[in-house]
CHARMM internal coordinates of N, CA and C (Angstrom, degrees):
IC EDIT
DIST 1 N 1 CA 1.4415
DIST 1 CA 1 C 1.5272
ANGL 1 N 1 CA 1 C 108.81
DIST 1 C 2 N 1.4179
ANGL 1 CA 1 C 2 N 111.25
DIHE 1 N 1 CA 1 C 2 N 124.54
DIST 2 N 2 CA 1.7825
ANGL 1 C 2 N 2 CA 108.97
DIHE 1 CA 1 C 2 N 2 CA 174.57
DIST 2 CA 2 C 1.5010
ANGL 2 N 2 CA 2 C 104.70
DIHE 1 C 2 N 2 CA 2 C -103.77
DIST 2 C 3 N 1.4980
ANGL 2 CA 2 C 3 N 99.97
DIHE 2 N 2 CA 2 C 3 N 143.58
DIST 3 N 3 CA 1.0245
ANGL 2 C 3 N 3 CA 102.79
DIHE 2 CA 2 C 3 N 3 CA 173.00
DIST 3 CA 3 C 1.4109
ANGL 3 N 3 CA 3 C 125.45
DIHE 2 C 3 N 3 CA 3 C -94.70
DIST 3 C 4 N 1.4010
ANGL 3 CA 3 C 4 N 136.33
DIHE 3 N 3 CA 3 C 4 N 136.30
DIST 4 N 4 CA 1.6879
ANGL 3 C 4 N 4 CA 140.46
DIHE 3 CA 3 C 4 N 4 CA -169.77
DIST 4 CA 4 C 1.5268
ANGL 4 N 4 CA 4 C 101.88
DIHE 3 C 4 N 4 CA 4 C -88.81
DIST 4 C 5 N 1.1923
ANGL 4 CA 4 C 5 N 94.93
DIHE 4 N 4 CA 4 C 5 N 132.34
DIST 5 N 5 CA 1.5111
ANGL 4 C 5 N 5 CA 109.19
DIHE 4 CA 4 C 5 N 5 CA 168.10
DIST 5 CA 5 C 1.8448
ANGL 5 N 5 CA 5 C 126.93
DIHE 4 C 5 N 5 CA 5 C -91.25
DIST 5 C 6 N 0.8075
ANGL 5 CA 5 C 6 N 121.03
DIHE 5 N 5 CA 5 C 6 N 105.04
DIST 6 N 6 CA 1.8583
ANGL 5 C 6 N 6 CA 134.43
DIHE 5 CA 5 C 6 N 6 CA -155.40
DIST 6 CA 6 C 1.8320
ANGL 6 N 6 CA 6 C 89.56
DIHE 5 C 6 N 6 CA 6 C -96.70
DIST 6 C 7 N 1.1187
ANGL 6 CA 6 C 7 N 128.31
DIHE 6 N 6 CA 6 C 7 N 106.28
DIST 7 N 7 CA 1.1864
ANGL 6 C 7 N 7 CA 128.29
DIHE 6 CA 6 C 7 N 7 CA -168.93
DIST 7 CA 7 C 1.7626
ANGL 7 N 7 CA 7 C 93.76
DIHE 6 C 7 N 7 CA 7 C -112.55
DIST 7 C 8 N 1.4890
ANGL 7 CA 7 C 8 N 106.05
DIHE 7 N 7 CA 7 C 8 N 116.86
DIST 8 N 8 CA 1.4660
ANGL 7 C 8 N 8 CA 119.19
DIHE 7 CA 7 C 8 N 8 CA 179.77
DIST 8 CA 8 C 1.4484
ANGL 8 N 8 CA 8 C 106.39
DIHE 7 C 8 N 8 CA 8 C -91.41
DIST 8 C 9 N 1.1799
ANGL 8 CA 8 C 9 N 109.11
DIHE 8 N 8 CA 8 C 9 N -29.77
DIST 9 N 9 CA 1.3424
ANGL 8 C 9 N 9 CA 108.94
DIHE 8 CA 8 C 9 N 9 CA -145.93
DIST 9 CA 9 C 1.7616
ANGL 9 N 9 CA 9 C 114.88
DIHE 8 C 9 N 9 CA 9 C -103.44
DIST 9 C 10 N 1.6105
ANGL 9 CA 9 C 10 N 100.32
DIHE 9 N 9 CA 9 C 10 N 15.68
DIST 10 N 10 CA 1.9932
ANGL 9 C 10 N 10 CA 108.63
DIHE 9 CA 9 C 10 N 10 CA 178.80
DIST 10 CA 10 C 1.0031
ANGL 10 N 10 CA 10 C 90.93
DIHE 9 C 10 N 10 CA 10 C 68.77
DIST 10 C 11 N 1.7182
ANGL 10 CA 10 C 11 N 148.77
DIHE 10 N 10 CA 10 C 11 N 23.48
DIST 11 N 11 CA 1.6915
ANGL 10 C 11 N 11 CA 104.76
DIHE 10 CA 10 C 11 N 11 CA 179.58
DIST 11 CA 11 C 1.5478
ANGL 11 N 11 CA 11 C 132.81
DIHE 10 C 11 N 11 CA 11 C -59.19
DIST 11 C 12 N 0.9451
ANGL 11 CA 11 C 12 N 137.80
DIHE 11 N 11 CA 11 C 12 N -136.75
DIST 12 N 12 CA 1.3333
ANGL 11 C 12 N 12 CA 141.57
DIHE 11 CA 11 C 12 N 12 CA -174.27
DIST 12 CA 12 C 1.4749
ANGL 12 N 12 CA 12 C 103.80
DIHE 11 C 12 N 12 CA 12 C -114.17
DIST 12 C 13 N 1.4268
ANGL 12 CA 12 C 13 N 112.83
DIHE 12 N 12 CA 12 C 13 N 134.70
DIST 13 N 13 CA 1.5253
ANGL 12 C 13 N 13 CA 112.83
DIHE 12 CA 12 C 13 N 13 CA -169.61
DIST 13 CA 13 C 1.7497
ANGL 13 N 13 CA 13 C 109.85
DIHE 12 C 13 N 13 CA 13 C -41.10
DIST 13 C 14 N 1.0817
ANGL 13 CA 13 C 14 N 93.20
DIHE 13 N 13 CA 13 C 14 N -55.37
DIST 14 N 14 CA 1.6760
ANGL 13 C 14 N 14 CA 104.23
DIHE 13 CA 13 C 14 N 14 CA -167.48
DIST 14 CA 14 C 1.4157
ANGL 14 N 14 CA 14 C 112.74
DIHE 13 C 14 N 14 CA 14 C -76.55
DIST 14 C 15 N 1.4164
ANGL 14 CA 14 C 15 N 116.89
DIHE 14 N 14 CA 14 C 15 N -21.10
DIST 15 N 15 CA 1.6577
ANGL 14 C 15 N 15 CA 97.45
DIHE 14 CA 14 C 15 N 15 CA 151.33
DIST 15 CA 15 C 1.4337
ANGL 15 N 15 CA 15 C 129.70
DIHE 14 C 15 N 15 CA 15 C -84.52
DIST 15 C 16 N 1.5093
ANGL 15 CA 15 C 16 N 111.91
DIHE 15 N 15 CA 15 C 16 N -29.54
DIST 16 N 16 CA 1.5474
ANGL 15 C 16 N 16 CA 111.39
DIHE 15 CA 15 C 16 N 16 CA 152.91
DIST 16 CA 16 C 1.6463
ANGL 16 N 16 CA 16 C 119.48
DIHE 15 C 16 N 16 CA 16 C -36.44
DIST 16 C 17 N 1.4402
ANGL 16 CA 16 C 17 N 115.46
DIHE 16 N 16 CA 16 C 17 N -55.53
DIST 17 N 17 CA 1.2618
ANGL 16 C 17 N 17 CA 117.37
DIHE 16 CA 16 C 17 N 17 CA -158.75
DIST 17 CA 17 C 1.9994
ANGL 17 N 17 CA 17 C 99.65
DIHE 16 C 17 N 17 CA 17 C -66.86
DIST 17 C 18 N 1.9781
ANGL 17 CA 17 C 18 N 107.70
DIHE 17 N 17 CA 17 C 18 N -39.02
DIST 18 N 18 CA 1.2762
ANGL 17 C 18 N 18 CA 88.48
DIHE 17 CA 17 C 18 N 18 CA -161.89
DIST 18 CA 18 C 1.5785
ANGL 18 N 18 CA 18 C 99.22
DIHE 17 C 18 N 18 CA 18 C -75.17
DIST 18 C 19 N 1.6079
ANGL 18 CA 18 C 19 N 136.76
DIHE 18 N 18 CA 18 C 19 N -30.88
DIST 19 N 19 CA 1.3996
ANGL 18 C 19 N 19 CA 121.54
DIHE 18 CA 18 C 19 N 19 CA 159.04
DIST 19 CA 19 C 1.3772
ANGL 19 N 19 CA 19 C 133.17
DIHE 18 C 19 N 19 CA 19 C -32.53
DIST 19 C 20 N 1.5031
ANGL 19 CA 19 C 20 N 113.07
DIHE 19 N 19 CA 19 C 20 N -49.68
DIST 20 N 20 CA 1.3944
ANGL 19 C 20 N 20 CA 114.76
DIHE 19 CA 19 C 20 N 20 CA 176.48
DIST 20 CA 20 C 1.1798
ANGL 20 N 20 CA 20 C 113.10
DIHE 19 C 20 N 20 CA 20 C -62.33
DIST 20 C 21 N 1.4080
ANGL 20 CA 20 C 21 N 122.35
DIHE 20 N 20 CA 20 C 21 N -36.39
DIST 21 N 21 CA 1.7533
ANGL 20 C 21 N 21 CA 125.62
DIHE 20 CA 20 C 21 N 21 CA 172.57
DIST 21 CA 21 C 1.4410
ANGL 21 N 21 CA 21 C 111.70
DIHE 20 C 21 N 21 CA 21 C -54.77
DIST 21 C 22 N 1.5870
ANGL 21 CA 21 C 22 N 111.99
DIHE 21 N 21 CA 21 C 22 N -55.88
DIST 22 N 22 CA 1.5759
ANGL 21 C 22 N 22 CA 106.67
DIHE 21 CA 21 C 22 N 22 CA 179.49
DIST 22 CA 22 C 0.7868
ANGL 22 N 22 CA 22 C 133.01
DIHE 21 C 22 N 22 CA 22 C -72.74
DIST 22 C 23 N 1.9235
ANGL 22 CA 22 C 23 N 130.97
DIHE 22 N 22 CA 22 C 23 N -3.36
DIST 23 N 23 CA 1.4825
ANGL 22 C 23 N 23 CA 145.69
DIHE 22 CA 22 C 23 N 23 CA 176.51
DIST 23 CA 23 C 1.2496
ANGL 23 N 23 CA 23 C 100.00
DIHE 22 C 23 N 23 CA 23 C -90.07
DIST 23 C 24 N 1.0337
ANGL 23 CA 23 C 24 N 128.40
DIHE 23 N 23 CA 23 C 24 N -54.94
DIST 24 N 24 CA 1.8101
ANGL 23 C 24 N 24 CA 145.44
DIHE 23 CA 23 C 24 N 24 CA -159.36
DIST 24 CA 24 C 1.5555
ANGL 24 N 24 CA 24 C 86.99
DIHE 23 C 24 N 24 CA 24 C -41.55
DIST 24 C 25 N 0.9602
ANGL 24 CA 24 C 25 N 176.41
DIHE 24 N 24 CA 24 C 25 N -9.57
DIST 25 N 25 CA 0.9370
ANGL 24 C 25 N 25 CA 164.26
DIHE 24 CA 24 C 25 N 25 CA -121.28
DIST 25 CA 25 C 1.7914
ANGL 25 N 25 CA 25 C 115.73
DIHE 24 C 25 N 25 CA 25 C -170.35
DIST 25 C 26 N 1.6456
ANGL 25 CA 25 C 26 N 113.56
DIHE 25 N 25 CA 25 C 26 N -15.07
DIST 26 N 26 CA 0.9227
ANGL 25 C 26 N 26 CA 115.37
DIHE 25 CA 25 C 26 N 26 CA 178.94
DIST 26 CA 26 C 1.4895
ANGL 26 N 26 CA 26 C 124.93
DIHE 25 C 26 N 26 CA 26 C -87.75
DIST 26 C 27 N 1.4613
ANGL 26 CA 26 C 27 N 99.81
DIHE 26 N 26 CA 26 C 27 N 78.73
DIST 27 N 27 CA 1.6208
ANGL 26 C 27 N 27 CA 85.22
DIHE 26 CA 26 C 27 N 27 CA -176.19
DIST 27 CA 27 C 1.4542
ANGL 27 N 27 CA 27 C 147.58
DIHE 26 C 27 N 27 CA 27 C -126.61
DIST 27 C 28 N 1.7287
ANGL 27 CA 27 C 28 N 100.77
DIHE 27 N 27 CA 27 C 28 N 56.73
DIST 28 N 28 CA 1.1033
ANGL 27 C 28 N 28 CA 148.98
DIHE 27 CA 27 C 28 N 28 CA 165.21
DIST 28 CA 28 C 1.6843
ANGL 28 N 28 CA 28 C 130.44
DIHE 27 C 28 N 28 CA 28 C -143.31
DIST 28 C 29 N 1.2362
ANGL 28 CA 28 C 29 N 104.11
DIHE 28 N 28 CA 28 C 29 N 145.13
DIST 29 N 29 CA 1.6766
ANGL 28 C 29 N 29 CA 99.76
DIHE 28 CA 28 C 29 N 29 CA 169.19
DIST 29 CA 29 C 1.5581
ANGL 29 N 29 CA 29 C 129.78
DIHE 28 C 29 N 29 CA 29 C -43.90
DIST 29 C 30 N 1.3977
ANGL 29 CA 29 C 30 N 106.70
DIHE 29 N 29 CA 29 C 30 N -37.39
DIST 30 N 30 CA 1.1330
ANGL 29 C 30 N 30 CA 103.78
DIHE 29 CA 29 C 30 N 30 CA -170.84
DIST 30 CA 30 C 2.1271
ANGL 30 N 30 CA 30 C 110.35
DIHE 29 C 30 N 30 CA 30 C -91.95
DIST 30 C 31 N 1.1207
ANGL 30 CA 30 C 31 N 95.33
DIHE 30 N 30 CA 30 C 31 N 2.12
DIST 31 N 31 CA 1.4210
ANGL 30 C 31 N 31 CA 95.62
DIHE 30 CA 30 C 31 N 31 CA 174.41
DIST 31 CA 31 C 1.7558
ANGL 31 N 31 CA 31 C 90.22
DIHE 30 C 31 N 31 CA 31 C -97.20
DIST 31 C 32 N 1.3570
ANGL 31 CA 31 C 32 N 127.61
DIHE 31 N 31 CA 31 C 32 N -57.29
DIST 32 N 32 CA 1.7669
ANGL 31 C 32 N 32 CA 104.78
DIHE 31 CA 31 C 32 N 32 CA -171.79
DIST 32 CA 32 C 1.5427
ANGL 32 N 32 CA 32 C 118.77
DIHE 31 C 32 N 32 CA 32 C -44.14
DIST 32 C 33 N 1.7782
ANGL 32 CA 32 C 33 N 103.76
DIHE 32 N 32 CA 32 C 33 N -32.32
DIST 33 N 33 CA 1.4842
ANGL 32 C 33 N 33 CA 104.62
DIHE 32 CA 32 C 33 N 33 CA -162.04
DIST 33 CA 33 C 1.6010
ANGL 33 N 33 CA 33 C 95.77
DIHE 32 C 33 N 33 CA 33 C -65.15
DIST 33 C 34 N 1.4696
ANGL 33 CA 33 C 34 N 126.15
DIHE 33 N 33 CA 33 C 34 N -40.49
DIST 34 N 34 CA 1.5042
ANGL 33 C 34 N 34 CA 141.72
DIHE 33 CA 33 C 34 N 34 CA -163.83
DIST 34 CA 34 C 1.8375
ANGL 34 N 34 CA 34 C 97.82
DIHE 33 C 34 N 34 CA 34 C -57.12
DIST 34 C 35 N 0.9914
ANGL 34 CA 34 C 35 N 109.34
DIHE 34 N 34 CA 34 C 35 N -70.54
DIST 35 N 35 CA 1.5079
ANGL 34 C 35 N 35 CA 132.53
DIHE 34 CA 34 C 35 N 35 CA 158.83
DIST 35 CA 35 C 1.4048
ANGL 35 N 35 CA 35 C 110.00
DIHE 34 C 35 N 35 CA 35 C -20.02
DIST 35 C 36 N 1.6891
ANGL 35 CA 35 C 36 N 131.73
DIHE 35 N 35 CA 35 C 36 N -75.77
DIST 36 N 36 CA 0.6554
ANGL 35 C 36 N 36 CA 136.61
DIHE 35 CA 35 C 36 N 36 CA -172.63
DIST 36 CA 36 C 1.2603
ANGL 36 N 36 CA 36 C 114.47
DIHE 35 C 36 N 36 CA 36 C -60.56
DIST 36 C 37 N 1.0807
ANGL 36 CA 36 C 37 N 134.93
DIHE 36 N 36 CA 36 C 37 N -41.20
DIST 37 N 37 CA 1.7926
ANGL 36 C 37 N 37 CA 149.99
DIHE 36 CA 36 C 37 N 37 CA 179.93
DIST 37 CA 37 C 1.7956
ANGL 37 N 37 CA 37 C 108.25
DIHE 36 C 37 N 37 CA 37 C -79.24
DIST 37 C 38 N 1.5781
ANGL 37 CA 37 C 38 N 125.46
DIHE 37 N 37 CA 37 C 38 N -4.95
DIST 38 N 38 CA 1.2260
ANGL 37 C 38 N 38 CA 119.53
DIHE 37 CA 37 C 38 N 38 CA 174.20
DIST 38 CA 38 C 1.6275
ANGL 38 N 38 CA 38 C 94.58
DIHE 37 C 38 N 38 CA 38 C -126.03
DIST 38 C 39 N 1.0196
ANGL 38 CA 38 C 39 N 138.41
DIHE 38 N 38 CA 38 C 39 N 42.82
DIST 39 N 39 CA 1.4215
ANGL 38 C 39 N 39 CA 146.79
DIHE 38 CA 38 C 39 N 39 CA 153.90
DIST 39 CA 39 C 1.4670
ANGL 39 N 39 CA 39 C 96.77
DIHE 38 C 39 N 39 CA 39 C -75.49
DIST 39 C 40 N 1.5852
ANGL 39 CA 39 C 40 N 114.97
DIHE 39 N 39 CA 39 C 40 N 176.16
DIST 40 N 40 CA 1.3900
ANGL 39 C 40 N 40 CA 140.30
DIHE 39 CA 39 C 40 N 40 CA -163.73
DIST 40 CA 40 C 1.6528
ANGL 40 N 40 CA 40 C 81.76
DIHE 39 C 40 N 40 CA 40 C -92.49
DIST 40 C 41 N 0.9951
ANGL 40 CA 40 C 41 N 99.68
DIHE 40 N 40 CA 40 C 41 N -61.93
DIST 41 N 41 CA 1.7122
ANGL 40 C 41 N 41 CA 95.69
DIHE 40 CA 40 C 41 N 41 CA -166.57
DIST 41 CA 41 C 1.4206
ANGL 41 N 41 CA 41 C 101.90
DIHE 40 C 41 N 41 CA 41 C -98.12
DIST 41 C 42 N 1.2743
ANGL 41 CA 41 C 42 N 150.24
DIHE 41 N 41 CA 41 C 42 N 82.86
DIST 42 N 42 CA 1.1148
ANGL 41 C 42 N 42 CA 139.14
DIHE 41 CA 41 C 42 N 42 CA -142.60
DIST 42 CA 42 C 1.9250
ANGL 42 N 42 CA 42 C 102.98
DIHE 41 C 42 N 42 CA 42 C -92.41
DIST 42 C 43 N 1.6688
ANGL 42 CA 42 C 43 N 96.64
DIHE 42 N 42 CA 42 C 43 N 129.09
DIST 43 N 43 CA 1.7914
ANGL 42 C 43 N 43 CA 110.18
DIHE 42 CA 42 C 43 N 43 CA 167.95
DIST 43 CA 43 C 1.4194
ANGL 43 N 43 CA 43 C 92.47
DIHE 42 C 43 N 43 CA 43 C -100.74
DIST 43 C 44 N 1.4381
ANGL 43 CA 43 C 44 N 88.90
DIHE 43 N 43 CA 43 C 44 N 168.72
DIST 44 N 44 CA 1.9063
ANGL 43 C 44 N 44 CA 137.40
DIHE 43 CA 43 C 44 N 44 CA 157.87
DIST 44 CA 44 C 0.9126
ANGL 44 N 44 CA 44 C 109.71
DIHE 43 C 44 N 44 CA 44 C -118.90
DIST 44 C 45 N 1.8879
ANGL 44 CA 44 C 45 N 107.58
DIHE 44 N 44 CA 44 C 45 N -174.28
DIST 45 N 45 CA 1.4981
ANGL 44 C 45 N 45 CA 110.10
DIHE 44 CA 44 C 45 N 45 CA 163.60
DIST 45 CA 45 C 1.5166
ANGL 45 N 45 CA 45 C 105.82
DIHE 44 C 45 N 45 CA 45 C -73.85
DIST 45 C 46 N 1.1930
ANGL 45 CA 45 C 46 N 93.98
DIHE 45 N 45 CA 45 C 46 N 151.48
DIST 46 N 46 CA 1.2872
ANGL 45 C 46 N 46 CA 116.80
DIHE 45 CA 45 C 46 N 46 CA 166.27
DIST 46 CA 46 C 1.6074
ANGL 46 N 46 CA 46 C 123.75
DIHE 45 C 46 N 46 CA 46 C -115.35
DIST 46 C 47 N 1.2744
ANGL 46 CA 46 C 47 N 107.65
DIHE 46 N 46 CA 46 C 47 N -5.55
DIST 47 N 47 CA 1.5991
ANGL 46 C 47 N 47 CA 119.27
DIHE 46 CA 46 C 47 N 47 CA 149.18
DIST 47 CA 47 C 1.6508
ANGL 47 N 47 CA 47 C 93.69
DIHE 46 C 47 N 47 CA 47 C 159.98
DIST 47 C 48 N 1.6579
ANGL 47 CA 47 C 48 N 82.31
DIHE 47 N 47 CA 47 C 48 N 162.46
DIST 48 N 48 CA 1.7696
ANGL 47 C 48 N 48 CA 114.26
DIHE 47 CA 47 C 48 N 48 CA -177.78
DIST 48 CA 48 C 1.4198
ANGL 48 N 48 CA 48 C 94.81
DIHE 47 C 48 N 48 CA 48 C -110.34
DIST 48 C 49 N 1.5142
ANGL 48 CA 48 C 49 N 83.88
DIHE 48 N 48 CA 48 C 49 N 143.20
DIST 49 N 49 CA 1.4580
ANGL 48 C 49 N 49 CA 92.23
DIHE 48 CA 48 C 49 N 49 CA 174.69
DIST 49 CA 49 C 1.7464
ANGL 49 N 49 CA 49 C 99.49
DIHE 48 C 49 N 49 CA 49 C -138.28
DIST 49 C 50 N 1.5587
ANGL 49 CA 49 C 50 N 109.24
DIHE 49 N 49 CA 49 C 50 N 124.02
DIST 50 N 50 CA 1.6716
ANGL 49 C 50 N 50 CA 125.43
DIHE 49 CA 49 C 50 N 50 CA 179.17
DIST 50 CA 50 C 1.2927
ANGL 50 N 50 CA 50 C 99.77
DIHE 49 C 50 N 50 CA 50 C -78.25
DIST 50 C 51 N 1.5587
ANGL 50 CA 50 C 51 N 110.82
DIHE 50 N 50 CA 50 C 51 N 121.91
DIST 51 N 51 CA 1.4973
ANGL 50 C 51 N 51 CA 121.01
DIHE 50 CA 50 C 51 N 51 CA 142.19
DIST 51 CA 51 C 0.8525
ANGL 51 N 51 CA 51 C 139.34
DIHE 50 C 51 N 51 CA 51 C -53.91
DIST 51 C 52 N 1.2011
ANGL 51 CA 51 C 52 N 101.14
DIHE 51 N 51 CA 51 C 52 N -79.90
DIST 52 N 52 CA 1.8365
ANGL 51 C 52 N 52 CA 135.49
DIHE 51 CA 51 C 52 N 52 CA 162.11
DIST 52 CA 52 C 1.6379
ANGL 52 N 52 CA 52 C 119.59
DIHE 51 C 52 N 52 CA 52 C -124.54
DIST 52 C 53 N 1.1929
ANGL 52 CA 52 C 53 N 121.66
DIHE 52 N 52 CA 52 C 53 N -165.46
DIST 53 N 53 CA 1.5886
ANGL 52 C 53 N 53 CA 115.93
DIHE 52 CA 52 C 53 N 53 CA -164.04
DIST 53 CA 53 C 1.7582
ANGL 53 N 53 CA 53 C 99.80
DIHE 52 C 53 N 53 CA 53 C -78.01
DIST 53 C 54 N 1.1908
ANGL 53 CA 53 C 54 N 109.83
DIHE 53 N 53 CA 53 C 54 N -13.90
DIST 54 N 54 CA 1.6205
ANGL 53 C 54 N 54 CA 121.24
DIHE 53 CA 53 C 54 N 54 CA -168.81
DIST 54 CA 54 C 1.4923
ANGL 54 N 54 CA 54 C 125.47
DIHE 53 C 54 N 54 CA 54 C -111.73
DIST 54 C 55 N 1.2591
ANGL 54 CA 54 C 55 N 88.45
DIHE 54 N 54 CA 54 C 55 N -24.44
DIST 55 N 55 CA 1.8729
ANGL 54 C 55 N 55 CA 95.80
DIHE 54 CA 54 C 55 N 55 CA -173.14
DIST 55 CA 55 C 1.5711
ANGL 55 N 55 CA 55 C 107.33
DIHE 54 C 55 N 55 CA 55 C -123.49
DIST 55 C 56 N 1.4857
ANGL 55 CA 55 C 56 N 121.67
DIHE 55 N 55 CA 55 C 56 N 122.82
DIST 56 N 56 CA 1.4441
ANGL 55 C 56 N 56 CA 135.80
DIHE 55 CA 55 C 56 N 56 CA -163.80
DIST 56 CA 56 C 1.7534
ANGL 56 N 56 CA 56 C 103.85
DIHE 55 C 56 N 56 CA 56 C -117.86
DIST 56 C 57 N 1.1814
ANGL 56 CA 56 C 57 N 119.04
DIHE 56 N 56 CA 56 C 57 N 137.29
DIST 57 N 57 CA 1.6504
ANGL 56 C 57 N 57 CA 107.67
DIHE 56 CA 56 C 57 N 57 CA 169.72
DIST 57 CA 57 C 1.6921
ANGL 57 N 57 CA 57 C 89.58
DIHE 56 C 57 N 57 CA 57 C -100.80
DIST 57 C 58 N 0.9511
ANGL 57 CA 57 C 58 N 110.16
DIHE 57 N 57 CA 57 C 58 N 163.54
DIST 58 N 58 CA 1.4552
ANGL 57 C 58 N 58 CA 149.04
DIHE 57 CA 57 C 58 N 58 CA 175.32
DIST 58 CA 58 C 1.3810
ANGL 58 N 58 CA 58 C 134.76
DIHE 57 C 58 N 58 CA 58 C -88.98
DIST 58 C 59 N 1.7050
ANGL 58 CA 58 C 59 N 148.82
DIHE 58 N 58 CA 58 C 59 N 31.59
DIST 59 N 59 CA 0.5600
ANGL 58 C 59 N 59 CA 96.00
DIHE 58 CA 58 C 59 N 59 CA -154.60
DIST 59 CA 59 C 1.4507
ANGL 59 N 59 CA 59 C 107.42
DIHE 58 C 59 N 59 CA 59 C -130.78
DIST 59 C 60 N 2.0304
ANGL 59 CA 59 C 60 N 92.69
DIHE 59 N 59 CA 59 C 60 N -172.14
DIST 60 N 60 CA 1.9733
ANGL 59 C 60 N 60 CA 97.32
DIHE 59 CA 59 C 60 N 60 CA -163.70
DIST 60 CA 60 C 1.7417
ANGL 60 N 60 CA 60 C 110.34
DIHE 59 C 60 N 60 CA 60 C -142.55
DIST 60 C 61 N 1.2954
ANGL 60 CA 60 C 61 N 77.19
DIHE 60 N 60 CA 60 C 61 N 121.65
DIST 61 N 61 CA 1.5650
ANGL 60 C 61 N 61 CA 72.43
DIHE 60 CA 60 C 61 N 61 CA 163.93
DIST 61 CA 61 C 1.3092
ANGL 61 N 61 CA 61 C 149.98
DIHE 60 C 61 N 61 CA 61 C -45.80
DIST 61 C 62 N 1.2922
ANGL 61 CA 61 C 62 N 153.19
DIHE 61 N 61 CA 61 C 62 N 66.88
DIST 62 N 62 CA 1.0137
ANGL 61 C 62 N 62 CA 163.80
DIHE 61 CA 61 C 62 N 62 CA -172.59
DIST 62 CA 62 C 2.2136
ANGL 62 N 62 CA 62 C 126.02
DIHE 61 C 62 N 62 CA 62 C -40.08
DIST 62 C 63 N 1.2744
ANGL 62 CA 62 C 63 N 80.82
DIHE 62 N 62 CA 62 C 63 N -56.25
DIST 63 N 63 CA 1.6010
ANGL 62 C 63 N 63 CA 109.88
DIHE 62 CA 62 C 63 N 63 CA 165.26
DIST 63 CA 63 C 1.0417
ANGL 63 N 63 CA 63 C 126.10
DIHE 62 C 63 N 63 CA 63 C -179.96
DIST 63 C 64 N 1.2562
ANGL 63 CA 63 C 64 N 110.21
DIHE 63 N 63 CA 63 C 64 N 179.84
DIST 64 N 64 CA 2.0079
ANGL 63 C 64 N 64 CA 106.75
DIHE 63 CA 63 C 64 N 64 CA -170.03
DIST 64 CA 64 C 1.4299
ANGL 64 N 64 CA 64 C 94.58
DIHE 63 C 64 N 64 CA 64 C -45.00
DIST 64 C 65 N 1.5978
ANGL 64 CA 64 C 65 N 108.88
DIHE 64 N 64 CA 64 C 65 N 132.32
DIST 65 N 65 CA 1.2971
ANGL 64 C 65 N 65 CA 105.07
DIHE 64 CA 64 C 65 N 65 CA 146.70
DIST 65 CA 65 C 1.4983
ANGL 65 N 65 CA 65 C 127.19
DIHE 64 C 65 N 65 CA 65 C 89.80
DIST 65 C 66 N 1.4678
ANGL 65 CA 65 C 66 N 83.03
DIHE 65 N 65 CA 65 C 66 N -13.33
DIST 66 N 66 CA 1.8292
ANGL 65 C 66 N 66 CA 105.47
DIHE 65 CA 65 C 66 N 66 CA -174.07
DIST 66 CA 66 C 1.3972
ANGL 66 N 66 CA 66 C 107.47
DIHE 65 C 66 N 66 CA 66 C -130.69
DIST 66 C 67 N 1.7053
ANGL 66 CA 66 C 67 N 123.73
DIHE 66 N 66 CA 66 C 67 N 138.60
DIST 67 N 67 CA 1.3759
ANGL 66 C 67 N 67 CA 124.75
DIHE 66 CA 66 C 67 N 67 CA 176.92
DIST 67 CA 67 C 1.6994
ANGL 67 N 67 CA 67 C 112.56
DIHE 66 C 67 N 67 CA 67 C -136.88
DIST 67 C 68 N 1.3545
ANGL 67 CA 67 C 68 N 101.37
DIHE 67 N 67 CA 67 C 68 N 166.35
DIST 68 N 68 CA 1.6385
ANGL 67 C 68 N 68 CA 90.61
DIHE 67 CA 67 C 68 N 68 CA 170.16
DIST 68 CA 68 C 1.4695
ANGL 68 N 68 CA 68 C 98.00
DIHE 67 C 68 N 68 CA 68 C -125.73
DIST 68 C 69 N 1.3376
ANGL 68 CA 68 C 69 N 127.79
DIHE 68 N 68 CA 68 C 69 N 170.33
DIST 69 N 69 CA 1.5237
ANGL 68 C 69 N 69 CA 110.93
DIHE 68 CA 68 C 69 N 69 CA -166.17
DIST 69 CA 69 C 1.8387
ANGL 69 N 69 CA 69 C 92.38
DIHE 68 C 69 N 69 CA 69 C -153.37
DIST 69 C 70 N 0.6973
ANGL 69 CA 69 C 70 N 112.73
DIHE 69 N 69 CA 69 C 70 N 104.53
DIST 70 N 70 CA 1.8594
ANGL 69 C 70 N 70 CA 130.27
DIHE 69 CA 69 C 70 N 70 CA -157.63
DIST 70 CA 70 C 1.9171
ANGL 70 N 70 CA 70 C 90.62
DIHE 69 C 70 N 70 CA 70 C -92.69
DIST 70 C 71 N 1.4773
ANGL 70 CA 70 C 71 N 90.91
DIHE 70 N 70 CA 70 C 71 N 123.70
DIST 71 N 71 CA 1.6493
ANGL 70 C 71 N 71 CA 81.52
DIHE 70 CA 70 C 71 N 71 CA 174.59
DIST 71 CA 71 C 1.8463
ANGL 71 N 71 CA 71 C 104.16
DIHE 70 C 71 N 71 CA 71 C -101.60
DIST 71 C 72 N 1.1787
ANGL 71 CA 71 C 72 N 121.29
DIHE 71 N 71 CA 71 C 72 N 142.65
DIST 72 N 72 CA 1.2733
ANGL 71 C 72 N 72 CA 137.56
DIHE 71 CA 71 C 72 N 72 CA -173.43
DIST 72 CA 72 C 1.0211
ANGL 72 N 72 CA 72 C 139.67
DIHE 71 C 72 N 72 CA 72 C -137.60
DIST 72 C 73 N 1.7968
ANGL 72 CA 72 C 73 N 126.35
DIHE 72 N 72 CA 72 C 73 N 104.60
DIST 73 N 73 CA 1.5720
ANGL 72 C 73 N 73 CA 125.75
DIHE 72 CA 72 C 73 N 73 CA -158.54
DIST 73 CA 73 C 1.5840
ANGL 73 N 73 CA 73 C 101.38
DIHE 72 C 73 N 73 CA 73 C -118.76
END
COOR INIT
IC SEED 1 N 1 CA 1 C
IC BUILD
């Protein structure tokens, strides 16, 4: 399963593209959390947020100011 990258935020083609490359691939929780903890600057969650009884967003800090927010059922 790849994961799509939904870019809200205009970044710059070429940092979009190298994000979408390093997410595309995340497609489970326990691979973002892995991911997230072997970054240069390494995030976590930084909070869950409940939808419904089934579907959770994700999300993590990335850098100042910037997040990625993983939806998860």
């Amino acid at each position: 399963m790849s994961v799509a990258l939904i870019d809200y935020a205009s970044l710059p083609s070429d940092e979009r593209d190298a994000l979408g490359a390093a997410v595309a691939p995340l497609g489970n929780l326990d691979r973002v959390l892995t991911w997230g903890r072997g970054l240069e600057a390494p995030c976590g969650v930084d909070d869950i947020l409940t939808l419904d009884e089934y579907t959770h967003d994700v999300v993590m800090r990335l850098a100042e100011n910037r997040y990625l927010v993983f939806d998860t059922s």
